[in-house]
C-alpha positions as CSV (number, residue, x, y, z in Angstrom):
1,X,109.9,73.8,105.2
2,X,113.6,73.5,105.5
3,X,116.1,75.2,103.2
4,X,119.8,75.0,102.8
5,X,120.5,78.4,102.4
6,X,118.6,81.5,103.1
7,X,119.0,84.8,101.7
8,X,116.6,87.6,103.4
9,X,117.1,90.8,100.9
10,X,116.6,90.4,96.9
11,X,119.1,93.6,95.6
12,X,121.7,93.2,93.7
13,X,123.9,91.8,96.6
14,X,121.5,89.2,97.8
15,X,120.7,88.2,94.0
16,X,124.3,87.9,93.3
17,X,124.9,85.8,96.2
18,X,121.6,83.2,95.0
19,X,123.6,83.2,91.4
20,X,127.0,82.1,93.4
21,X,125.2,79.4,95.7
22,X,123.3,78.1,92.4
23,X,126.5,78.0,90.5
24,X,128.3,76.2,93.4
25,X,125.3,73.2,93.5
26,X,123.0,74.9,96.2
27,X,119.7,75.5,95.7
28,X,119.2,78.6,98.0
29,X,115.8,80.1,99.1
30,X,115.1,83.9,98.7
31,X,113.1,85.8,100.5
32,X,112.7,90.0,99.6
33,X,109.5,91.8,101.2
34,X,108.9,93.9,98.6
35,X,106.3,92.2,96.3
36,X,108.3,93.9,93.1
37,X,111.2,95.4,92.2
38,X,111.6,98.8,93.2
39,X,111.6,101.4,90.3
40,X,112.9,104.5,92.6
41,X,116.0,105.7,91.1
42,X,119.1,104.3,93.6
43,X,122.6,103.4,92.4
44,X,123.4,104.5,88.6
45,X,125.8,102.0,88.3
46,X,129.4,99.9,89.3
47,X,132.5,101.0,90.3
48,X,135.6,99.0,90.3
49,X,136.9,95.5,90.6
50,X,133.0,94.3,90.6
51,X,132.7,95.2,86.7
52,X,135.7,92.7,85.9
53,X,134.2,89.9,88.3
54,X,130.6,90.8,86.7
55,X,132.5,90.0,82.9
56,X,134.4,86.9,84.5
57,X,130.7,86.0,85.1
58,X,129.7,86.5,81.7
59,X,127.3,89.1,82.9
60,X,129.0,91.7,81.1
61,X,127.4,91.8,78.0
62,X,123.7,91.4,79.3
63,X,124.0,94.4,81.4
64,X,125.5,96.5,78.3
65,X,124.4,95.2,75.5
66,X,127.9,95.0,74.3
67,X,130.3,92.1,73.6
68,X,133.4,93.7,73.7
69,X,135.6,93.4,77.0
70,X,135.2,95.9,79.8
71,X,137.6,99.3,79.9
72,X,138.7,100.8,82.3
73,X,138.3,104.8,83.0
74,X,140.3,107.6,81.1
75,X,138.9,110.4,83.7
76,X,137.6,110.1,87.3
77,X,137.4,112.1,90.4
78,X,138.5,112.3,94.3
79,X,136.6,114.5,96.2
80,X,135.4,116.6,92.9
81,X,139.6,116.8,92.6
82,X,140.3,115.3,88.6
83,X,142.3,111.8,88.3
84,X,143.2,111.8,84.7
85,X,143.9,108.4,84.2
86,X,145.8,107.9,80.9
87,X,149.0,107.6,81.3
88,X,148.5,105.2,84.0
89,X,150.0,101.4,82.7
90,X,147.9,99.4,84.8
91,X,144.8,101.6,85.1
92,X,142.5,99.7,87.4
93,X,139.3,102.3,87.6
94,X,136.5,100.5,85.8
95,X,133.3,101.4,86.1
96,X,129.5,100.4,83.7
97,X,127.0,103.4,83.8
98,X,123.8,101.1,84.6
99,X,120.8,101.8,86.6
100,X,120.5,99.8,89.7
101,X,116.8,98.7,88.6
102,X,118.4,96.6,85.3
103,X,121.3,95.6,87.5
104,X,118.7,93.6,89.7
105,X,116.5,93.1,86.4
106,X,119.4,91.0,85.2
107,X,120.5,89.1,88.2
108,X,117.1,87.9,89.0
109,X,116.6,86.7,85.3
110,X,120.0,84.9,85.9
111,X,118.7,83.3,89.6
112,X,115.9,82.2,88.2
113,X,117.1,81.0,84.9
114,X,119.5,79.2,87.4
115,X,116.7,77.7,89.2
116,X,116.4,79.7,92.6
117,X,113.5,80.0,94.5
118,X,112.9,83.9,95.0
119,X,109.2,84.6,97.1
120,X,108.3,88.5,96.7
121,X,106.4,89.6,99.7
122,X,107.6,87.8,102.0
123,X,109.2,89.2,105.1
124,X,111.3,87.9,108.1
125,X,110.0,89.0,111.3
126,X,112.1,86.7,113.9
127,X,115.0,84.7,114.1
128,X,116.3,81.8,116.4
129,X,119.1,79.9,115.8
130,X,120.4,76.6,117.4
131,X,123.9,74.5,116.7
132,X,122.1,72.9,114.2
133,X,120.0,75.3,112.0
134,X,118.3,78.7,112.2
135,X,114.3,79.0,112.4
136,X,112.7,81.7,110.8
137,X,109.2,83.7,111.2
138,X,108.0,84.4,108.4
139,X,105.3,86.8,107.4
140,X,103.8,86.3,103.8
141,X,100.5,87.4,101.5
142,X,99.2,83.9,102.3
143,X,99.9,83.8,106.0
144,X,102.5,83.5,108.2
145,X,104.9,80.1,108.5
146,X,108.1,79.2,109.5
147,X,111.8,78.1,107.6
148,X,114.5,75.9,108.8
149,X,117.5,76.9,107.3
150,X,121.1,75.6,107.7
151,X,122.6,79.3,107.1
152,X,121.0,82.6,106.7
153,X,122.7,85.9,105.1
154,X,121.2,88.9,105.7
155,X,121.6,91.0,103.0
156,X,118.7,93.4,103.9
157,X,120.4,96.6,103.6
158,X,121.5,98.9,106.3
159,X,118.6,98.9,108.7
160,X,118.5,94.9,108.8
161,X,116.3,93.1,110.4
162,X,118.6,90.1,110.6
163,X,121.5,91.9,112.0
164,X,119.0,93.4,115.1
165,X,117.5,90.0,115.6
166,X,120.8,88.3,115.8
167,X,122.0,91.0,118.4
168,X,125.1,92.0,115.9
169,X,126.5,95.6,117.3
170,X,126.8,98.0,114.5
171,X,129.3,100.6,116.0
172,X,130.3,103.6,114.0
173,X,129.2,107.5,113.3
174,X,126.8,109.2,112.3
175,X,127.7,113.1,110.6
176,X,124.6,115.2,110.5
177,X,126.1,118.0,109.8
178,X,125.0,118.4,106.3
179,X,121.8,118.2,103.8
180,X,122.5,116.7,100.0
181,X,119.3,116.8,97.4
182,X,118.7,115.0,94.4
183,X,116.9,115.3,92.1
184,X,115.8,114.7,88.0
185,X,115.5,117.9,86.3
186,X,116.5,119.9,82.5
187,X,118.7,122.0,82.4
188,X,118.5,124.2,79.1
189,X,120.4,123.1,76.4
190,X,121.8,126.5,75.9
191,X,124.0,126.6,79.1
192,X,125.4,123.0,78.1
193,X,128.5,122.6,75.8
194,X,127.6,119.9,73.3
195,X,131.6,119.0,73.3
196,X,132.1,118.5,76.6
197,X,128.7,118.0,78.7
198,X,129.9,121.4,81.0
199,X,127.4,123.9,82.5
200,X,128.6,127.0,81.0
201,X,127.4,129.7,83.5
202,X,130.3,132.8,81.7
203,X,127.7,135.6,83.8
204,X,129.0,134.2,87.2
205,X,132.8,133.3,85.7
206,X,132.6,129.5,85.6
207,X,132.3,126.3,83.9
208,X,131.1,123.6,86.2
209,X,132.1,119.6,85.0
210,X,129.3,117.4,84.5
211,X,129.8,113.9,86.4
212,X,132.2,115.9,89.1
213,X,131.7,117.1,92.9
214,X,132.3,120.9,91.9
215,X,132.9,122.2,95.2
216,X,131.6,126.0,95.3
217,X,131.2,128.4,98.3
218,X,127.6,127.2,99.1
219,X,128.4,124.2,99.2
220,X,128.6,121.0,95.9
221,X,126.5,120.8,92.9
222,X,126.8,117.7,90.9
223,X,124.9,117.7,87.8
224,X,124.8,114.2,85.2
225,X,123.0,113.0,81.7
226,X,122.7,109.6,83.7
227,X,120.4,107.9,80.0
228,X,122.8,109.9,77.2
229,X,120.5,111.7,74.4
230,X,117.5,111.9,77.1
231,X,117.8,115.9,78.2
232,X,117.3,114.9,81.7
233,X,120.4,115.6,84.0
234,X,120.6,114.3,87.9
235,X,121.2,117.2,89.7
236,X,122.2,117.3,93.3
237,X,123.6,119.3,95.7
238,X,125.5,118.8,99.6
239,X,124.8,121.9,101.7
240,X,126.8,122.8,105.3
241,X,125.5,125.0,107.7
242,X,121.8,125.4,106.8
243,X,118.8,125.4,108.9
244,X,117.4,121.5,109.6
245,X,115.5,120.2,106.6
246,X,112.1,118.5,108.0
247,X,112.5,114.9,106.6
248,X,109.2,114.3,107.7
249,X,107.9,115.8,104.7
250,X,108.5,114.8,101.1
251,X,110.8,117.2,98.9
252,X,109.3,119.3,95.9
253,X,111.2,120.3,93.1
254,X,111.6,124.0,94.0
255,X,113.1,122.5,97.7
256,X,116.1,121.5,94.7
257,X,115.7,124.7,92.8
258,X,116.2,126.8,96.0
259,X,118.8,124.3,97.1
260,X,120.9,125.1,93.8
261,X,120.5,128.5,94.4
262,X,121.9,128.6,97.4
263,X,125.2,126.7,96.4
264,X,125.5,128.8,92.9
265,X,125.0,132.3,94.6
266,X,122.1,132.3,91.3
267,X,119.4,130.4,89.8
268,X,119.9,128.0,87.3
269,X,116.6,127.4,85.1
270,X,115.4,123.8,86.1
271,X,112.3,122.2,85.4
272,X,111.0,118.9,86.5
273,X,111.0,116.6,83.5
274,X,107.8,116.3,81.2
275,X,108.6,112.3,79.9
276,X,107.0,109.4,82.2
277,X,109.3,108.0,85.2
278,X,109.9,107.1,87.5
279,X,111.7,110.4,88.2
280,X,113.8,111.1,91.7
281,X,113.5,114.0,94.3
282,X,115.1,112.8,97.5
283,X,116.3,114.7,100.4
284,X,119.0,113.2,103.2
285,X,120.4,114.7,106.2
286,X,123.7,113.7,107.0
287,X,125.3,109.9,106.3
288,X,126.5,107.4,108.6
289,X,129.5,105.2,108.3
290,X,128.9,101.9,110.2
291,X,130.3,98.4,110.4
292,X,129.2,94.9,112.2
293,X,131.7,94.0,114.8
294,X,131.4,90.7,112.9
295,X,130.0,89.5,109.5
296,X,129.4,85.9,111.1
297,X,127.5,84.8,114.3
298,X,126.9,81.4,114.0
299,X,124.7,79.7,111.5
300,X,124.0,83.8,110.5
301,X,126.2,85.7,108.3
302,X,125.8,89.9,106.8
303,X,126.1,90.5,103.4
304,X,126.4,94.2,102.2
305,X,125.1,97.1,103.8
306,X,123.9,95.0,106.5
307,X,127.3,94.6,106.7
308,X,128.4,98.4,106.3
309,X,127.3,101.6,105.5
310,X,129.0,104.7,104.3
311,X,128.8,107.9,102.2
312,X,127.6,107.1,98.4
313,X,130.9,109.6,96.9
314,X,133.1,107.6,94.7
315,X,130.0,105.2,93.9
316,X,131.7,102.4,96.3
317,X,128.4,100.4,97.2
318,X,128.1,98.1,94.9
319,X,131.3,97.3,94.4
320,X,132.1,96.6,97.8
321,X,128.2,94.7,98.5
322,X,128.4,92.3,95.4
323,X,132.2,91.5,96.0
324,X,131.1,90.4,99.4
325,X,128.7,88.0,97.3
326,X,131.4,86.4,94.8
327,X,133.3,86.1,98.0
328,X,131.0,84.4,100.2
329,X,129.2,81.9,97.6
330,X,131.5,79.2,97.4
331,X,132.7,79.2,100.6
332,X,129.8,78.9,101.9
333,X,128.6,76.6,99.4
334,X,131.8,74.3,100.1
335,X,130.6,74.0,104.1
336,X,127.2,72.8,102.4
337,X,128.8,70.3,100.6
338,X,130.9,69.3,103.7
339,X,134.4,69.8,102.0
340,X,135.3,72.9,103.3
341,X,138.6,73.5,105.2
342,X,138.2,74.1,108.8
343,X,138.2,78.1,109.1
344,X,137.1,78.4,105.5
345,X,133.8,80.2,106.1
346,X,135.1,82.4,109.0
347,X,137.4,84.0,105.9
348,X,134.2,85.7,104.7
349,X,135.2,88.2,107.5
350,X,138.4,88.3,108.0
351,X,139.0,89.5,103.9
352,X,136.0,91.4,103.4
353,X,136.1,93.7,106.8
354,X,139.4,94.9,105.8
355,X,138.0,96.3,102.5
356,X,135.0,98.0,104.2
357,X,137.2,99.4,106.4
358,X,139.1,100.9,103.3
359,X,135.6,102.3,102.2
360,X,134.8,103.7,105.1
361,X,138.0,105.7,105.5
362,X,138.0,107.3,102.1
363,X,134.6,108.1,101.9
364,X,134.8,109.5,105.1
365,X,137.7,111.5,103.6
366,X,136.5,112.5,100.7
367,X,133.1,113.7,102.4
368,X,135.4,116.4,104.7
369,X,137.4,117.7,102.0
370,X,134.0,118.8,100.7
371,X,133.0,121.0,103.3
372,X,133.2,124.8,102.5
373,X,136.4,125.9,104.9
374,X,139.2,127.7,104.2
375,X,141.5,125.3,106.4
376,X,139.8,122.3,103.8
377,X,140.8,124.5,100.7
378,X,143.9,124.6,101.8
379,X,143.9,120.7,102.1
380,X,142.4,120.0,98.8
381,X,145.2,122.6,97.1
382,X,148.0,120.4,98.8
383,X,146.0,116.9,97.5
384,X,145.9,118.5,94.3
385,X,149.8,118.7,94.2
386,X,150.0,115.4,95.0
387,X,147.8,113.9,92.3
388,X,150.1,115.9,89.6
389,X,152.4,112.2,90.4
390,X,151.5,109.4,88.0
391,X,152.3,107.1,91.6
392,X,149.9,109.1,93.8
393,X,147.1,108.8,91.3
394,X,147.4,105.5,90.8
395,X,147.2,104.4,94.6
396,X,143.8,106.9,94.5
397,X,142.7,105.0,91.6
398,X,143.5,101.5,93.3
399,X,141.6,102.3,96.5
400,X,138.5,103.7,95.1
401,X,138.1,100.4,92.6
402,X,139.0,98.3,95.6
403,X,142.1,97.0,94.0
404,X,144.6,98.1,96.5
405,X,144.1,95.0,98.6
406,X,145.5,91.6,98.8
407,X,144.2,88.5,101.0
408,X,146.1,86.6,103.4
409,X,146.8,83.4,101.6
410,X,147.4,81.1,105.1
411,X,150.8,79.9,103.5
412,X,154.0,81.4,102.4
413,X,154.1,80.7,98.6
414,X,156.7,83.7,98.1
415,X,155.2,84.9,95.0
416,X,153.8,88.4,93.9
417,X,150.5,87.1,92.6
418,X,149.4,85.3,95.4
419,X,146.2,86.9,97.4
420,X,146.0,89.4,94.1
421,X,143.0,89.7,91.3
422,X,143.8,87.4,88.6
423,X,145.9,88.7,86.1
424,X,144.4,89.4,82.6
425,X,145.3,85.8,80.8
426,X,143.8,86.8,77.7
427,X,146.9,88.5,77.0
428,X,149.2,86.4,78.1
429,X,147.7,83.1,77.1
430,X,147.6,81.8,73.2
431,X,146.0,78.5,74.1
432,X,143.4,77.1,77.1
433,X,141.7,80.8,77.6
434,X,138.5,79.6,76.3
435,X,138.1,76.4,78.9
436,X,139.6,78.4,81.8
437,X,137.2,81.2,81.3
438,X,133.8,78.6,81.1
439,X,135.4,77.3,84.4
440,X,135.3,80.8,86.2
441,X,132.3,81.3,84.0
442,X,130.9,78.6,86.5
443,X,132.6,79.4,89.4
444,X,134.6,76.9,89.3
445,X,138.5,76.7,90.8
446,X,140.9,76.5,88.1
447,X,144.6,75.5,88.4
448,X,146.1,76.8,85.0
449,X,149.6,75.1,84.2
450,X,151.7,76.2,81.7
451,X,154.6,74.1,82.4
452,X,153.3,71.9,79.4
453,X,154.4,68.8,81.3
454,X,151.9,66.6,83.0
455,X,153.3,66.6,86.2
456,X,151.4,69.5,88.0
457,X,148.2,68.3,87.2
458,X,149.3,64.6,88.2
459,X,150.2,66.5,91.5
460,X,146.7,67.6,92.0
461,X,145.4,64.1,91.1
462,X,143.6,64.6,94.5
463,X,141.3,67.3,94.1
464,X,139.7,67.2,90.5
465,X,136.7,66.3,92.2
466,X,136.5,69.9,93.1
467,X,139.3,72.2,91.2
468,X,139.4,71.9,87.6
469,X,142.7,71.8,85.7
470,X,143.7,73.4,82.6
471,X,147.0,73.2,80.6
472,X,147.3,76.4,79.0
473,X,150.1,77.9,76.3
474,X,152.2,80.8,76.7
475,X,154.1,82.2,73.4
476,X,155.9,85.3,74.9
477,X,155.8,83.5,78.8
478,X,154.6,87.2,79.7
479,X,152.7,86.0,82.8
480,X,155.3,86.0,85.7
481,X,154.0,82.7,86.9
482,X,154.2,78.8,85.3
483,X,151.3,77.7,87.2
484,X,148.7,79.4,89.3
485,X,145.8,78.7,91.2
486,X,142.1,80.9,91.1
487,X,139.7,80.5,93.4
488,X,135.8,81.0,92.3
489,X,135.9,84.7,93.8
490,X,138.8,85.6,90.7
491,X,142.0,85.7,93.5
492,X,144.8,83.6,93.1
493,X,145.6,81.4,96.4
494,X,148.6,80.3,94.6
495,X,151.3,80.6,92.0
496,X,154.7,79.7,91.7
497,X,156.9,80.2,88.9
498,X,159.2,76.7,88.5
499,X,156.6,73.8,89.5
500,X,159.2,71.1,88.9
501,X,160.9,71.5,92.6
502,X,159.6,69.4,95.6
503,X,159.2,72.4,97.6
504,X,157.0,74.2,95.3
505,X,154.8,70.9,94.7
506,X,154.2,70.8,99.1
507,X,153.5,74.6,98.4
508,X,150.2,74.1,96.4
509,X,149.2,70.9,98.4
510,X,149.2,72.9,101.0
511,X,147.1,75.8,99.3
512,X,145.0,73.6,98.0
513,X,144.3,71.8,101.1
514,X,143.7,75.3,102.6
515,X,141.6,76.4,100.7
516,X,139.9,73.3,98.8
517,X,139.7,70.5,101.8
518,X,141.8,67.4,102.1
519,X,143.2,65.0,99.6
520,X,140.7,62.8,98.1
């Protein structure tokens, strides 16, 4: 069979990705080899920019169960070091406590509601690709058979078979140095403040915070009420300097109850939990921080932790994976269609490595300043300082949500939006919300004017076959722009802020030529 589009890996990433081509008018095939979704415990939810692009999505409310807008975080943590967040003005930290099982519940009622084809159990076992198309072996329940595809992503996590096959290096390092444990347990309700969710230990002089790296001589217990009102806490801990764990054998329960011990100086009273599961005990030794030399080779592109791999402190996976989705869809959709820009597709890389590379860095960061050392103590007392500045915790805040950056826009527009998240127009705009929200609803380029003359929509005439345009209303003129452009991802590739001059009008022909293809 042939396919436009093939996605090898159904997580969240590779979902989100089929939901993006679908959107964009391609109908892409995925393949996953698992023949269900996995119920073992992973990621307990999203961190950062990718909870505003889910709600631009509109899938917001079906993860939550809520209809009111997304809010960002009063409290969060660097390192197990606080970030109290409130008096920031701009606070950018959002973040939606969902398991990653209903995360991939929902996108894959969404792909399939949007009509793609997703075949459980079926798994890629070889690759070939030529200058026209890529063939794929594939092994399946019924039998084995073969896929051409225009383009493949890999989004098959970090041990990918398509990035091996395709012969993608995946430089890096690897720190062993170290042993975390997780696990489900109850703690007794006695030791828990109902106020504040701390472990109250008074006999050893402490209060540990729940949802926080408390860094202790033995090492960092973290401890969490991941399903509120359910008694049953993840507890893990990271442990330096300990004897080899044998990963060939599964962990038990007292594996985490010793563990804790060890990194109190005490026991703490755990028991496994009594209600059904699926429950997690996992042990890993060390963490690797990795990155393809390239994201594209070819007619094959990575797409998440195929991509990259890092520590899971700060919760930075998913947001940095499904971003990689919104970003790639419609450019790749657009070379589909045969209107994209020359260049267009090879921007995948050249904007998403940067932000892995971000990841990487403070993940690495935060992972050393965890390590028991009295040099590292001295380091986290001096960081601490620091974070007493509104600025400082601000530009912490703004790297971990993945905010901090801003794309190379090709073209000198001169403006401070351009390359940056789209502002929040609800509260700037009284009229043309509504229609420019159903657009990026769709995935859909918008050019919003609020000039309220006709003449910067007459001057993109040209490309309504492929960027929709909205006059919108201002009351207050808050938003320090008169017209902008979004691309489908949520960034702006444009905005100027007087569209009436010559100058500016060449200006957005020429982003929208960059980014959108040629005049019509």
């Amino acid at each position: 069979m042939t396919a436009d589009v093939t996605i090898v890996g159904g997580g969240p990433n590779g979902l989100l990705l089929a939901c993006e081509l679908r959107l964009a008018g391609v109908r892409p095939l995925l393949l996953e080899r698992l023949h269900t979704r996995s119920e073992v415990p992973r990621a307990n939810g999203l961190v950062g920019r990718v909870v505003q692009a889910l709600e631009l999505r509109g899938l917001y409310e079906p993860l939550t169960g809520r209809s009111e807008r997304a809010q960002p975080l009063p409290f969060y943590q660097f390192s197990g070091l606080p970030l109290d967040l409130r008096d920031l003005p701009d606070n950018p930290l959002h973040a939606l406590q969902v398991p990653q099982a209903r995360i991939e519940q929902v996108l894959e009622e969404r792909a399939r509601e949007l009509g793609v084809e997703i075949r459980r159990g079926h798994e890629l076992t070889a690759l070939h690709q030529d200058d026209d198309a890529v063939t794929l072996d594939i092994r399946a329940p019924q039998g084995a058979y073969q896929v051409r595809t225009r383009y493949l992503v890999g989004a098959d996590g970090g041990h990918s078979t398509v990035r091996k096959q395709v012969g993608i290096a995946f430089p890096g390092t690897t720190d062993d140095s170290f042993a975390s444990r997780a696990g489900h347990a109850v703690i007794p309700g006695a030791l828990l403040d109902p106020a504040t969710g701390e472990l109250d230990l008074s006999e050893l002089g402490m209060r540990l915070r729940p949802y926080a790296h408390n860094r202790l001589p033995g090492g960092v217990l973290t401890f969490a009420m991941m399903q509120p009102g359910s008694g049953i806490h993840l507890v893990a801990t990271f442990e330096w300097d300990q004897p080899p764990a044998d990963d060939s054998t599964p962990m038990t329960f007292d594996e985490l109850r010793a563990s804790v011990r060890r990194v109190l100086g005490a026991d703490l009273p755990l028991s496994p939990p009594t209600t059904p599961g699926p429950h997690l005990l996992r042990r890993l030794t060390g963490t690797n921080s990795r990155q393809a030399d390239t994201y594209r080779a070819g007619r094959v592109l990575l797409l998440g932790d195929a991509a990259h791999v890092h520590s899971a402190v700060g919760g930075p996976g998913l947001n940095l994976g499904m971003q990689d989705a919104i970003n790639l869809g419609w450019k790749l959709a657009a070379q589909i269609h045969g209107w994209a820009p020359p260049g267009l597709l090879d921007t995948y890389s050249s904007e998403r490595a940067p932000v892995s590379r971000r990841v990487l860095m403070q993940t690495r960061a935060q992972m050393a300043l965890m390590r028991p050392a009295a040099e590292i103590t001295a380091a986290r007392d001096l960081l601490a300082e620091l974070l007493d500045e509104p600025c400082n915790r601000a530009r912490i805040a703004a790297l971990l949500a993945g905010t901090d950056i801003r794309y190379d826009m090709g073209h000198d527009t001169g403006h401070s939006l351009a390359g940056r998240w789209l502002p929040d127009l609800r509260t700037h705009i009284t009229d043309g919300w509504k229609q420019i929200a159903e657009r990026l609803r769709a995935a859909r380029p918008v050019l919003v004017d609020l000039t309220g003359n006709s003449a910067t929509a007459e001057a993109a005439n040209a490309w309504t076959d492929r960027v929709d345009v909205i006059t919108a209303r201002s009351a207050d003129r808050s938003l320090p722009a008169s017209a902008i452009l979004v691309r489908p991802d949520g960034y702006l590739a444009w905005a100027a802020d007087d569209t009436a001059g010559q100058s500016m009008r060449n200006h957005m022909h020429e982003a929208l030529t960059r980014w959108f293809g040629a005049a019509a």
